[in-house]
VOZA-672943 format. One record per residue: residue number from 1; residue in three letters; x, y, z of N, C-alpha, C in turn. Coordinates in steps of 0.2 Angstrom, whole numbers, plus 5000, padded with zeros to 4 digits. Atoms other than C-alpha are relative to their C-alpha. Example, Ala and Ser with C-alpha at 12.3 -4.5 7.8 and 13.67 -1.06 7.14 Angstrom:
2
{1; ALA; {5004; 4994; 5000}; {5062; 4978; 5039}; {5004; 5006; 5000}};
{2; SER; {4996; 4994; 4999}; {5068; 4995; 5036}; {4996; 5005; 5003}};
This chain:
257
{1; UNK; {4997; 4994; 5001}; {4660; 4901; 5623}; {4997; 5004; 4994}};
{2; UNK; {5000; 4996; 5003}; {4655; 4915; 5614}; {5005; 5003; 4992}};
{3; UNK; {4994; 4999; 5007}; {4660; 4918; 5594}; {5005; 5007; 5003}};
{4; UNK; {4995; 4992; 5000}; {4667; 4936; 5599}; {5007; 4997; 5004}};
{5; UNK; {4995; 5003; 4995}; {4676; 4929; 5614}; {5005; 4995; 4998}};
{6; UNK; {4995; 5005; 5005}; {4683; 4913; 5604}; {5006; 5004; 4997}};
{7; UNK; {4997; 4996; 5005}; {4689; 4925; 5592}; {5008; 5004; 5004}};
{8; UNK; {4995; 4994; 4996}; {4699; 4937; 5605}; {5004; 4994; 5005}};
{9; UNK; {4998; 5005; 4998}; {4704; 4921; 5613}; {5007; 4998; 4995}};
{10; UNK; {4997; 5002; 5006}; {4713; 4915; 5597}; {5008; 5005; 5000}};
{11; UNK; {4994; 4997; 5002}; {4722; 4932; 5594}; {5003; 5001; 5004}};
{12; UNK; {4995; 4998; 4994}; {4728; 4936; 5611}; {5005; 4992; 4999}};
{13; UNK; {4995; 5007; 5001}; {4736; 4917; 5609}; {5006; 5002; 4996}};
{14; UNK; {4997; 5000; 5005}; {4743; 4920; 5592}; {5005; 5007; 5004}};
{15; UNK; {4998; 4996; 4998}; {4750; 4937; 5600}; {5006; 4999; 5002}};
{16; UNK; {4996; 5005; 4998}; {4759; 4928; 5612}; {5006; 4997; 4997}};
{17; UNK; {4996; 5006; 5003}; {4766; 4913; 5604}; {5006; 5007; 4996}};
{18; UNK; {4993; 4994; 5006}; {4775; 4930; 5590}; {5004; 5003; 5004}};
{19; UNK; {4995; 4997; 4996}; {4782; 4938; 5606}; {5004; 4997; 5002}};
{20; UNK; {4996; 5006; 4999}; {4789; 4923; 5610}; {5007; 4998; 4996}};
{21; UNK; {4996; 5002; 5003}; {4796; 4918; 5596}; {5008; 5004; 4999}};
{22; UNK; {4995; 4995; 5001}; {4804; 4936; 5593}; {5004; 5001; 5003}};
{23; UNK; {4996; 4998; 4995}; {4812; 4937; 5608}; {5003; 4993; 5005}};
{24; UNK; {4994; 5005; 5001}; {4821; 4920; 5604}; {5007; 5000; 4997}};
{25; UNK; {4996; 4999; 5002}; {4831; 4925; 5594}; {5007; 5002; 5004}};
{26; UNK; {4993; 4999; 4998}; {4850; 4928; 5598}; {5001; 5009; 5000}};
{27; UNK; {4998; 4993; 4999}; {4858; 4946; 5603}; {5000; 5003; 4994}};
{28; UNK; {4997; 4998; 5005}; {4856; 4958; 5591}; {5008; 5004; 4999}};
{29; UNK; {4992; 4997; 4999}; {4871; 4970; 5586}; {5004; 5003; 5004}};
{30; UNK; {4998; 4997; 4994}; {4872; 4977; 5600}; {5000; 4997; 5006}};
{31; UNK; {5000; 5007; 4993}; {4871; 4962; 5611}; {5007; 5000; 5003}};
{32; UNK; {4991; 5001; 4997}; {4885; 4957; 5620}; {5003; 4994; 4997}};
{33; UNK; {4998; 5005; 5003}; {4887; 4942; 5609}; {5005; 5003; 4992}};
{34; UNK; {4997; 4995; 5008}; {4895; 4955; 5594}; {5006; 5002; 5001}};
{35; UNK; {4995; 4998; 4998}; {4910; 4962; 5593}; {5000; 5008; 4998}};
{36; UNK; {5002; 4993; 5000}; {4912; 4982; 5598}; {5001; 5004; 4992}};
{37; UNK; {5000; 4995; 5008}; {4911; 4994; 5582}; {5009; 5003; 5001}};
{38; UNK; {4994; 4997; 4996}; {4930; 5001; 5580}; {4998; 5006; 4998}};
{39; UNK; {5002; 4993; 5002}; {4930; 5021; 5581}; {5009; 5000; 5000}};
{40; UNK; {4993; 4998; 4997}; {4947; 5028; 5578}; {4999; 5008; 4999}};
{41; UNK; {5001; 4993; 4998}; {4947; 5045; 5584}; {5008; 5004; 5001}};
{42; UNK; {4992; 4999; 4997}; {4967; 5050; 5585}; {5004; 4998; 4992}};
{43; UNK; {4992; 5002; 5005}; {4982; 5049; 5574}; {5003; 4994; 5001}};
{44; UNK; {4999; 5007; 4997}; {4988; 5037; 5587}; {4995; 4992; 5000}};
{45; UNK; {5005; 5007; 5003}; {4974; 5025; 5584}; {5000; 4996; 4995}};
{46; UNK; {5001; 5001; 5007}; {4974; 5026; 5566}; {5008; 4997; 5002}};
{47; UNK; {4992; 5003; 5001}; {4993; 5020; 5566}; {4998; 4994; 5003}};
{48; UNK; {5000; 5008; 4997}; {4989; 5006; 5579}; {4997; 4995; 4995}};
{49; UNK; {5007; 5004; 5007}; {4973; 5000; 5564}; {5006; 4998; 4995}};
{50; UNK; {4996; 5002; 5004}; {4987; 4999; 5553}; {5007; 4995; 5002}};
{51; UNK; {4995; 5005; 4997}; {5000; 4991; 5563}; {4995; 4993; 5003}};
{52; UNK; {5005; 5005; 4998}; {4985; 4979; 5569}; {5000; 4996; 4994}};
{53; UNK; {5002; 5004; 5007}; {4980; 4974; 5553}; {5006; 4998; 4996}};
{54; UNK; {4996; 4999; 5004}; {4997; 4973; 5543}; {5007; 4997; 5004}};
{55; UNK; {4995; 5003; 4995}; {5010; 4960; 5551}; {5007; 5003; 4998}};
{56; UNK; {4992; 4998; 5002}; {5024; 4968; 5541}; {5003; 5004; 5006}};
{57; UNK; {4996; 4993; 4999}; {5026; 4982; 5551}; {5000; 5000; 5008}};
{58; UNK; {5000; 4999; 4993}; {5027; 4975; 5569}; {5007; 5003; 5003}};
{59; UNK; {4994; 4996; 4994}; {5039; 4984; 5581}; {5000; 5006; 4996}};
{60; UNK; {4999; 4993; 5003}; {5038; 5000; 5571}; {4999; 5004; 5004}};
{61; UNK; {5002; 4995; 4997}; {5039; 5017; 5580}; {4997; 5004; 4998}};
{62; UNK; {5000; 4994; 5003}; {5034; 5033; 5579}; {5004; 5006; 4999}};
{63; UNK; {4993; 4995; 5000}; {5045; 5047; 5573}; {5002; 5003; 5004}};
{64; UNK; {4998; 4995; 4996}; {5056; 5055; 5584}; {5005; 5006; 4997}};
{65; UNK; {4995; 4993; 5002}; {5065; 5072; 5577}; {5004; 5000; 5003}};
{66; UNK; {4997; 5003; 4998}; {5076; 5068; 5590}; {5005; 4995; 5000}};
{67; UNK; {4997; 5009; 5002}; {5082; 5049; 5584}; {5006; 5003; 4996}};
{68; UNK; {4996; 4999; 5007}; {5099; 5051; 5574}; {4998; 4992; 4997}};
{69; UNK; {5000; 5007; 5004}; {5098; 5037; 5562}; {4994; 4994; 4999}};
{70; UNK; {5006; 5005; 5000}; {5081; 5030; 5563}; {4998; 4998; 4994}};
{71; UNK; {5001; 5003; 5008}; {5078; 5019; 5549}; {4992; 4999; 4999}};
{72; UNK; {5006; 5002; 5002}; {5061; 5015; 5553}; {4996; 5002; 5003}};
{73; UNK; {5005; 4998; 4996}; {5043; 5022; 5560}; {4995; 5004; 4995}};
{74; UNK; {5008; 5001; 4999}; {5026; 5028; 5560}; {5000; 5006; 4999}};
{75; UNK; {5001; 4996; 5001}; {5019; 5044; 5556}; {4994; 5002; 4997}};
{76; UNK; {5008; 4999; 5001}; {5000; 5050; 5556}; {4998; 5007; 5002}};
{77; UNK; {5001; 4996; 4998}; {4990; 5065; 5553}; {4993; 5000; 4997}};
{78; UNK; {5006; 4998; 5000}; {4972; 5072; 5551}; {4999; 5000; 4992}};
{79; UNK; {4996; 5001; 5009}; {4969; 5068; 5530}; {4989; 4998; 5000}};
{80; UNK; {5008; 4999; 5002}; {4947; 5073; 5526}; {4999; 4999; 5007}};
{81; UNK; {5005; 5002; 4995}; {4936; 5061; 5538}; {5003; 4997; 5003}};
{82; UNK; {4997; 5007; 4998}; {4950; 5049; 5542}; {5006; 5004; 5002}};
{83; UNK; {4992; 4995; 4996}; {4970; 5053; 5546}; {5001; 4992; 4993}};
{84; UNK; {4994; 5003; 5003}; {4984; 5045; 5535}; {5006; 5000; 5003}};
{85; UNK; {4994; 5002; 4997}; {4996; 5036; 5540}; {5005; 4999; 4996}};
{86; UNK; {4993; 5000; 5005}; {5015; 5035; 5533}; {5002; 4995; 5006}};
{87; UNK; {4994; 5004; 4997}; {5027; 5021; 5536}; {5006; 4999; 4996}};
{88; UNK; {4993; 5001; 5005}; {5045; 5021; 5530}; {5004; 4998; 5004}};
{89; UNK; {4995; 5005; 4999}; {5057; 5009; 5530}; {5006; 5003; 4998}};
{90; UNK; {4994; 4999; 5003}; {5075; 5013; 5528}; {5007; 4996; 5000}};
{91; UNK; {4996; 5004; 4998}; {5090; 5005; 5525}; {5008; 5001; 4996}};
{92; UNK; {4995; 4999; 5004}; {5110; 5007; 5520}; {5003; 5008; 5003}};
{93; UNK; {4998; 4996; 4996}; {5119; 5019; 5531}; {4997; 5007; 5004}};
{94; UNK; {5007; 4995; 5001}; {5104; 5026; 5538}; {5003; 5006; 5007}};
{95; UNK; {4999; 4993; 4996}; {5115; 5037; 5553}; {5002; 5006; 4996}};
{96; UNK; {4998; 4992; 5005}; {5119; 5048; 5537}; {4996; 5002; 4998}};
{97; UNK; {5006; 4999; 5002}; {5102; 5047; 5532}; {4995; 4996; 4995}};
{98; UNK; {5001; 5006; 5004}; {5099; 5031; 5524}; {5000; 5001; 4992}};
{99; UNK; {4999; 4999; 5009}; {5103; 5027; 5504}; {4995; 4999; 4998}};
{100; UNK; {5005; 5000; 5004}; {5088; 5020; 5502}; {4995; 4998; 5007}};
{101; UNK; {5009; 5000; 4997}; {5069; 5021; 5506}; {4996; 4997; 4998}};
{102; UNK; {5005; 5001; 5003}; {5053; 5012; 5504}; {4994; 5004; 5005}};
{103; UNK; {5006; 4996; 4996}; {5036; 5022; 5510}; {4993; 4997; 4996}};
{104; UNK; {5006; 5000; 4999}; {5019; 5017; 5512}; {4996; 5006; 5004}};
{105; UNK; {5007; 4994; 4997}; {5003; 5029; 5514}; {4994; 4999; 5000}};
{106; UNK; {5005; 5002; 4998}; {4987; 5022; 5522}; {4994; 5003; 5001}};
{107; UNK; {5007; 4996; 4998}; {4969; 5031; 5522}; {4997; 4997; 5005}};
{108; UNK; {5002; 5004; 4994}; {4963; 5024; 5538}; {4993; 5006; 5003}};
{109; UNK; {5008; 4998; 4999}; {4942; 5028; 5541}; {4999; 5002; 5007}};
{110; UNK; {5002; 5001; 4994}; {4933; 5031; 5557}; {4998; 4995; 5003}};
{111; UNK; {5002; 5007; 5000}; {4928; 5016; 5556}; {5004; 4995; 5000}};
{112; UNK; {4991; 5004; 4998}; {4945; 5008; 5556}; {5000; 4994; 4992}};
{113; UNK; {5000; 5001; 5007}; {4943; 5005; 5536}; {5008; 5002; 4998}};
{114; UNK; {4992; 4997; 5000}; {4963; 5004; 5530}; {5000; 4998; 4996}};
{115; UNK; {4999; 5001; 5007}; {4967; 5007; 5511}; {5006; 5001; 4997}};
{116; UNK; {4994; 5000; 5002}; {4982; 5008; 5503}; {4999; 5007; 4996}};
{117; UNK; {4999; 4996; 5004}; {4985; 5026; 5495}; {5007; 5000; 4995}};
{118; UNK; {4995; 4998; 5002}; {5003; 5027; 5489}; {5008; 4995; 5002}};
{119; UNK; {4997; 5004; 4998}; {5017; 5014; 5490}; {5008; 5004; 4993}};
{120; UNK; {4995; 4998; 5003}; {5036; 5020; 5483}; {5005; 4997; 5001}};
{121; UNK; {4994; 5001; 4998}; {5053; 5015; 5484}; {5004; 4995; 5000}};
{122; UNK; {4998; 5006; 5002}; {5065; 5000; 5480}; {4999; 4994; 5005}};
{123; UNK; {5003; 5005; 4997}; {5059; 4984; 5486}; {5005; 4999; 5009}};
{124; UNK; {4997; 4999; 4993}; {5064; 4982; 5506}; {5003; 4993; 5000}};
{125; UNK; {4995; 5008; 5001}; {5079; 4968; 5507}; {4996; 4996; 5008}};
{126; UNK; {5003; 5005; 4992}; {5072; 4952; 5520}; {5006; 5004; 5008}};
{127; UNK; {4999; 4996; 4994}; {5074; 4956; 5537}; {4999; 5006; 5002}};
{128; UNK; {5001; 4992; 4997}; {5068; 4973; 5538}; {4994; 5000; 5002}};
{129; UNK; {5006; 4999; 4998}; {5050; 4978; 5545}; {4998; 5002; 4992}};
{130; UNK; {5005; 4999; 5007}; {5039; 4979; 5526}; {5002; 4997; 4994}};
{131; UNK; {4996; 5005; 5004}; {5050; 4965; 5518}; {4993; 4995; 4995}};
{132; UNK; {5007; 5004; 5004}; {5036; 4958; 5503}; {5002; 4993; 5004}};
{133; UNK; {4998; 5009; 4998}; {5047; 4939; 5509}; {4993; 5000; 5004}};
{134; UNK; {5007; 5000; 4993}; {5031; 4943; 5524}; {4997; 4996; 4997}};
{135; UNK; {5004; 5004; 5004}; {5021; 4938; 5510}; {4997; 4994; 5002}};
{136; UNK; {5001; 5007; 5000}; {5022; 4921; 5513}; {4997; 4998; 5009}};
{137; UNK; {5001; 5004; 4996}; {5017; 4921; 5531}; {4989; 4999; 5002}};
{138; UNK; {5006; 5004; 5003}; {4998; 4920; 5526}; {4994; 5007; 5003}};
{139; UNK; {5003; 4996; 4999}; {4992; 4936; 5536}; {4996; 5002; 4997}};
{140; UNK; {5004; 4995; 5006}; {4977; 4946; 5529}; {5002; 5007; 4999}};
{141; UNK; {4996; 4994; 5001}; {4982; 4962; 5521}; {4995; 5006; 5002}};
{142; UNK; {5006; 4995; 4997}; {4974; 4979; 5526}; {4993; 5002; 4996}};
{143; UNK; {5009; 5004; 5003}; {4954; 4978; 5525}; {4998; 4995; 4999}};
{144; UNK; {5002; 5006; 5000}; {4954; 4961; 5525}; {4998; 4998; 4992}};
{145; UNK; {5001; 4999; 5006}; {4954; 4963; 5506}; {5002; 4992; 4996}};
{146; UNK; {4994; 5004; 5004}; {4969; 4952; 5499}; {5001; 5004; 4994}};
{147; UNK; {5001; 4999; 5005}; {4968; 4964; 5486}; {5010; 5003; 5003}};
{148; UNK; {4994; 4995; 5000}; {4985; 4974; 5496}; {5005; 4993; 5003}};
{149; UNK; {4997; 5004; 4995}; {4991; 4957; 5506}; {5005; 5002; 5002}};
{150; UNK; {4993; 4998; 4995}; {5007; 4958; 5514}; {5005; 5002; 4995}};
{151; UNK; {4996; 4999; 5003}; {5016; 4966; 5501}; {5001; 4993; 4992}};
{152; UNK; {4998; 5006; 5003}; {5017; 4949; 5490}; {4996; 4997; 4995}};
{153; UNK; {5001; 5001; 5004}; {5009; 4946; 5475}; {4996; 4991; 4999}};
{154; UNK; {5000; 5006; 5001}; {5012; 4927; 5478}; {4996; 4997; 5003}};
{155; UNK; {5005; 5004; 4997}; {4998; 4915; 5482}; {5003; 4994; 5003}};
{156; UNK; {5000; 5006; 4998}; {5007; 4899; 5486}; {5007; 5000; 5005}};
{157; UNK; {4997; 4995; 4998}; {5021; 4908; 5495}; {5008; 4999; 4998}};
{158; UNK; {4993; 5002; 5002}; {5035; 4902; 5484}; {5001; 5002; 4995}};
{159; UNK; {4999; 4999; 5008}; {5040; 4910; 5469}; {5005; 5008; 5001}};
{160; UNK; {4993; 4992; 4998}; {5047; 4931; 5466}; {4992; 5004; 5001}};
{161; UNK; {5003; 4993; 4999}; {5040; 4948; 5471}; {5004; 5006; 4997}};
{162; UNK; {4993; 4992; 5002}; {5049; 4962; 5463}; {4996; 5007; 4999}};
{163; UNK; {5002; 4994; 5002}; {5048; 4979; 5459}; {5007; 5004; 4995}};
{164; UNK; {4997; 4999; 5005}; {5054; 4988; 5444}; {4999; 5010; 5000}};
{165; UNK; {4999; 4992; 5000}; {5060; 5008; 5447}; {5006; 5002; 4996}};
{166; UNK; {4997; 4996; 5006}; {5069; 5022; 5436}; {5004; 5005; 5006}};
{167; UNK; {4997; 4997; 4995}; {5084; 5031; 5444}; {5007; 5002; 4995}};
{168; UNK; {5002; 4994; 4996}; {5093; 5045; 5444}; {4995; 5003; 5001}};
{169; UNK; {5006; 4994; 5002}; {5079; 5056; 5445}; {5003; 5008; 5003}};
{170; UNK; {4996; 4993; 5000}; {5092; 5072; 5450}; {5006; 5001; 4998}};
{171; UNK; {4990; 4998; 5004}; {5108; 5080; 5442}; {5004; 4997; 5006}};
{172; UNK; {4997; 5000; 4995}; {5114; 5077; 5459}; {4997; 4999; 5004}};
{173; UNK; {5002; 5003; 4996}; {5107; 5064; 5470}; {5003; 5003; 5007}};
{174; UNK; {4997; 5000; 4993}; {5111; 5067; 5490}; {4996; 4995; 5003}};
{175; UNK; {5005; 5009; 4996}; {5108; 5050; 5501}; {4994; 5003; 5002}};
{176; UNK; {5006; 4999; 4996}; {5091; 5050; 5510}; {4996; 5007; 4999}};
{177; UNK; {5005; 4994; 5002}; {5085; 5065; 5500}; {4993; 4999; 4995}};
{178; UNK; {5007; 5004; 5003}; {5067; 5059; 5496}; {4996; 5003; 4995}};
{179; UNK; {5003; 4997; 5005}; {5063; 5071; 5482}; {5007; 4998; 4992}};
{180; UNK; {4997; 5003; 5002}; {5077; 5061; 5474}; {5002; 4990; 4997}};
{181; UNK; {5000; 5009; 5000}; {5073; 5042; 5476}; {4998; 4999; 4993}};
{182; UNK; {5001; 5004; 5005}; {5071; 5030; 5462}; {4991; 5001; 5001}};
{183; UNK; {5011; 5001; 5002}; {5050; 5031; 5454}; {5003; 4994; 4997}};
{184; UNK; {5004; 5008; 5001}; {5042; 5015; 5453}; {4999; 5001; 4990}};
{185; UNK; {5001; 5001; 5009}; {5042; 5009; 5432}; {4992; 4996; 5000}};
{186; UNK; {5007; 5006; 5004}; {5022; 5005; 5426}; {5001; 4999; 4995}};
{187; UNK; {5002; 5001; 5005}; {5018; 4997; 5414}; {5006; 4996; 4995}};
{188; UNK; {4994; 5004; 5002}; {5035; 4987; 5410}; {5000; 4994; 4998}};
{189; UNK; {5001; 5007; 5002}; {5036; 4970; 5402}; {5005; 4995; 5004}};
{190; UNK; {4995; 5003; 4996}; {5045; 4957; 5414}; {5000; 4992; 4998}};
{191; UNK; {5002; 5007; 5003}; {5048; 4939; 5408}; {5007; 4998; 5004}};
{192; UNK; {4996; 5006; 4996}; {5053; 4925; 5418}; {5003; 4995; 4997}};
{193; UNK; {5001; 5004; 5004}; {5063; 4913; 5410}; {5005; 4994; 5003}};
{194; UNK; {4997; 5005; 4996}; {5069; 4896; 5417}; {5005; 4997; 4999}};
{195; UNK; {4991; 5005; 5003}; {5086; 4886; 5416}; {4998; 4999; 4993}};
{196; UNK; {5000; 5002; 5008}; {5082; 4878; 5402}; {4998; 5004; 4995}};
{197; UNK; {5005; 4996; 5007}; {5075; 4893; 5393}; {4993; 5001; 4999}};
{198; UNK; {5008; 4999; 5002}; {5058; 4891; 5393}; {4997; 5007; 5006}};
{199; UNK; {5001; 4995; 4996}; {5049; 4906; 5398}; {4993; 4999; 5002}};
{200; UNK; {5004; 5003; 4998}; {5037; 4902; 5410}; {4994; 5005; 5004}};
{201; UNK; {5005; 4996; 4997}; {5028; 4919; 5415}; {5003; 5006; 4997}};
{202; UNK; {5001; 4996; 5002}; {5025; 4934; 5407}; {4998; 5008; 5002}};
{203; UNK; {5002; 4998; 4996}; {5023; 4949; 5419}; {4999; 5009; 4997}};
{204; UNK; {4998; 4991; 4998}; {5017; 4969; 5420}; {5002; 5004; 5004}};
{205; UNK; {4999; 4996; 4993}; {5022; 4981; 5432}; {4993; 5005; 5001}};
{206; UNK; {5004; 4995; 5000}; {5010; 4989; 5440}; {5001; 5008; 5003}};
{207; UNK; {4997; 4993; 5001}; {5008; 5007; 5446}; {5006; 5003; 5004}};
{208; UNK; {4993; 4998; 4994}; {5019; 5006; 5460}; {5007; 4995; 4997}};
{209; UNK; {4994; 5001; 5002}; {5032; 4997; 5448}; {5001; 4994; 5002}};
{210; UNK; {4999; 5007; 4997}; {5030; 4979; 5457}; {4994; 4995; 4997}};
{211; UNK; {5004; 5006; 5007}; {5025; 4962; 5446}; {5003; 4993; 5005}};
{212; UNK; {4999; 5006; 4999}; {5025; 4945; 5454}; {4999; 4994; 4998}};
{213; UNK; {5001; 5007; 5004}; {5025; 4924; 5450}; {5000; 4996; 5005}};
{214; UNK; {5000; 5006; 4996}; {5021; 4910; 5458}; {5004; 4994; 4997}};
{215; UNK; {4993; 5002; 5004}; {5035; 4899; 5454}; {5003; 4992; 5001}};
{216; UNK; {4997; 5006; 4997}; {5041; 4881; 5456}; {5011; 5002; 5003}};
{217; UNK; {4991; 4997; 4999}; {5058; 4879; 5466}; {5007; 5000; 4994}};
{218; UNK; {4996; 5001; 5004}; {5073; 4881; 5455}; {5002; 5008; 4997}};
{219; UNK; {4996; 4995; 5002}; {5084; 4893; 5445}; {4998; 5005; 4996}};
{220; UNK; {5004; 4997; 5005}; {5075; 4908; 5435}; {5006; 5007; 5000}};
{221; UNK; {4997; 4994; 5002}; {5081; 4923; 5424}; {4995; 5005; 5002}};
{222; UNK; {5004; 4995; 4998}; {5072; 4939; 5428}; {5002; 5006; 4992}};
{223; UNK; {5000; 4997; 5004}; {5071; 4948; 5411}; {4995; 5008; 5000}};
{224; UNK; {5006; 4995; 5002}; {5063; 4967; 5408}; {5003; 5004; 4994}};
{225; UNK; {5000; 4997; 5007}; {5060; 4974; 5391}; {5002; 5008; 4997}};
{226; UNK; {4998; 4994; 5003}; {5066; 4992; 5385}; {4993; 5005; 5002}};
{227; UNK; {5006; 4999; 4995}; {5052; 5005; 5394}; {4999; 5008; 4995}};
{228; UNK; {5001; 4993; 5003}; {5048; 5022; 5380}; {5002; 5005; 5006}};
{229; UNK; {4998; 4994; 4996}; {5057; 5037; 5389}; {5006; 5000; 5005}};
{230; UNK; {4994; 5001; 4996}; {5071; 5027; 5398}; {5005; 4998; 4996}};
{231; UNK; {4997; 5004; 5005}; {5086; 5025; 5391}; {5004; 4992; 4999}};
{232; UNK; {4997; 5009; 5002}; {5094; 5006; 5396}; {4993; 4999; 5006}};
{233; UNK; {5002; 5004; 4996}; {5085; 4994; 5403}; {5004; 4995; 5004}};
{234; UNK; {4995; 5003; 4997}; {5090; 4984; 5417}; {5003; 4992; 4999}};
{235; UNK; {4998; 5006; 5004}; {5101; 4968; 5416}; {4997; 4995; 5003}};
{236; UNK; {5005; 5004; 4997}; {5094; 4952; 5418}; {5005; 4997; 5008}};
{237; UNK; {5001; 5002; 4994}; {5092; 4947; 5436}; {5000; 4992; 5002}};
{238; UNK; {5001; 5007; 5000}; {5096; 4927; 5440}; {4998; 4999; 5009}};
{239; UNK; {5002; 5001; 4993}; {5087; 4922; 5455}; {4998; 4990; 5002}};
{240; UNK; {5001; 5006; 4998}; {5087; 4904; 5464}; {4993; 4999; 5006}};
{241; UNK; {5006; 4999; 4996}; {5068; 4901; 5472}; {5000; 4993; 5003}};
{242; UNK; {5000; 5006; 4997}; {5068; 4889; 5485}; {4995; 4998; 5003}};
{243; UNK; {5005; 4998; 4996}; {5055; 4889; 5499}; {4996; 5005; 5002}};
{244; UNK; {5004; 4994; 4999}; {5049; 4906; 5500}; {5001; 5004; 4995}};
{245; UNK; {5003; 4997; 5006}; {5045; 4921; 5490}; {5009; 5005; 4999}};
{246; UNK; {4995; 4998; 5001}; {5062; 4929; 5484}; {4999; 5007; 4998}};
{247; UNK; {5002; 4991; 5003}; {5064; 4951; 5481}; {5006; 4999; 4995}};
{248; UNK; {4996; 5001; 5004}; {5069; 4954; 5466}; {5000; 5010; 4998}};
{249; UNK; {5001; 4993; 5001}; {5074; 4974; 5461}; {5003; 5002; 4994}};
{250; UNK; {4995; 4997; 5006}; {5077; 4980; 5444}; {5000; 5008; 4998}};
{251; UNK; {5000; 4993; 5000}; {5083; 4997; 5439}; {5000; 5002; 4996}};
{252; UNK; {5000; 4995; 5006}; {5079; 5008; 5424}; {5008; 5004; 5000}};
{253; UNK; {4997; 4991; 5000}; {5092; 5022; 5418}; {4996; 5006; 4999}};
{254; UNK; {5005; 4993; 5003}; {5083; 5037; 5417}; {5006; 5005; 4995}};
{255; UNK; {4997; 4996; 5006}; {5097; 5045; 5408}; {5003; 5007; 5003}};
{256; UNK; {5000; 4997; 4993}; {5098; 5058; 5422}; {5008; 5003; 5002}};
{257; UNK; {4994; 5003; 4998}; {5116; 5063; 5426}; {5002; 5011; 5001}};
C-alpha cells in the first residue's frame, strides 16, 4: 500500500473508532434518561412548587372570600419574573377572624426555585398545617437548601423551636386584624437552663424572632434577657422535652396600651 493511502487508511479508522466512542455515552439532558426542566407559568403552579416542596403545608387551600372562618390557605400572585406566594395559618376562634396568625411569603422562580421571603407571627401550636414540631419529620425545606427546613432549627429532631415577638403593637387591638399582630423580637438573648441549673445553651433570635436547640430529653427553663425599647420581658418558659421538637412562644411588652 501506498504511504498516502496508508496515511488516509489510519485517519478514516481513528475517525471512526471517536464517532463511536462519542456516541457511547449515555442520554444527554434532554435524553429521556433526565428528569423534565420545571417551568412554573401560573400562580396555581407556583403554590403547588411550594406545597410540593414543604411537607408543612399539606391539605392547604386556596383562599376563598366566600369561606367564613377559614383558618388556613394559599394565596399567589405575579411578583418580578416569578409569583409570590402567601401562606397563613390561623388559629383561636378563627369564625370571628382568628386571634392569632402565622404567615409565610415564598418567591417562587420560573424555574420552580422556592425562597423564603418573610416569615411572621406567633409560633403555630402542633397540630395545625406549619407547625415547626413538622421539623422533626426530616423533609427537605424549600430549594432543597436546609437552610429554611421545615420550620425547625433542630437537627436531631429532639430539643425546642421557638419564636420570640413583641405585642401590643396597637392602642387597640381588634382579633384577626393583621396590621395589629405581635412583630417577631431580633436579636434577643435566650438561654436555656436545665433542672439543675446548668445553662446548657445560649441562643439569639433571629430576624423573624425564632431561636432553637437541640436538647437532651428532660426538663428545661426557657430564659430571655431584657431587649432595648421593650419594656418587660417575658417570663421564664419551663418546657418538658421528650421525643420530639417542643414550640416554645415568648412575648415582649411593647408597652403599647
Amino acid at each position: 500500500m501506498k504511504p498516502f493511502a496508508s496515511r488516509l487508511l489510519v485517519g478514516f479508522t481513528i475517525l471512526v473508532i471517536a464517532s463511536a466512542c462519542s456516541g457511547a455515552a449515555g442520554p444527554g439532558p434532554s435524553g429521556p434518561g433526565s428528569s423534565p426542566p420545571i417551568t412554573i407559568d401560573s400562580p396555581d403552579a407556583a403554590t403547588a412548587r411550594v406545597l410540593a416542596v414543604d411537607a408543612r403545608f399539606a391539605g392547604i387551600k386556596p383562599f376563598d372570600p366566600n369561606l367564613i372562618g377559614q383558618c388556613c390557605f394559599s394565596r399567589a400572585e405575579p411578583a418580578g419574573d416569578g409569583y409570590a406566594v402567601t401562606i397563613q395559618v390561623g388559629w383561636g376562634d378563627c369564625p370571628a377572624g382568628c386571634i392569632d396568625r402565622h404567615q409565610w411569603v415564598f418567591d417562587v422562580s420560573r424555574t420552580g426555585d422556592v425562597t423564603l421571603r418573610t416569615e411572621s407571627g406567633p409560633a403555630v401550636p402542633a397540630g395545625l398545617p406549619g407547625a415547626a414540631s413538622a421539623g422533626a419529620s426530616g423533609e427537605p425545606g424549600p430549594s432543597g437548601s436546609g437552610e429554611l427546613g421545615l420550620g425547625s432549627g433542630v437537627q436531631s429532631g429532639i430539643g425546642i423551636d421557638g419564636v420570640a415577638t413583641a405585642g401590643p403593637t396597637c392602642p387597640v387591638v381588634k382579633p384577626g386584624d393583621p396590621a395589629c399582630k405581635e412583630k417577631p423580637v431580633a436579636g434577643a438573648t435566650i438561654h436555656i437552663v436545665a433542672a439543675d441549673g446548668t445553662e446548657v445553651a445560649t441562643l439569639t433570635t433571629d430576624a423573624n424572632g425564632r431561636f432553637s436547640a437541640d436538647l437532651e430529653p428532660g426538663q428545661y427553663q426557657v430564659r430571655a434577657d431584657d431587649v432595648p425599647g421593650l419594656m418587660h420581658r417575658p417570663d421564664p418558659v419551663v418546657v418538658t422535652v421528650t421525643s420530639k421538637v417542643e414550640v416554645v412562644q415568648l412575648s415582649y411588652d411593647t408597652g403599647i396600651r
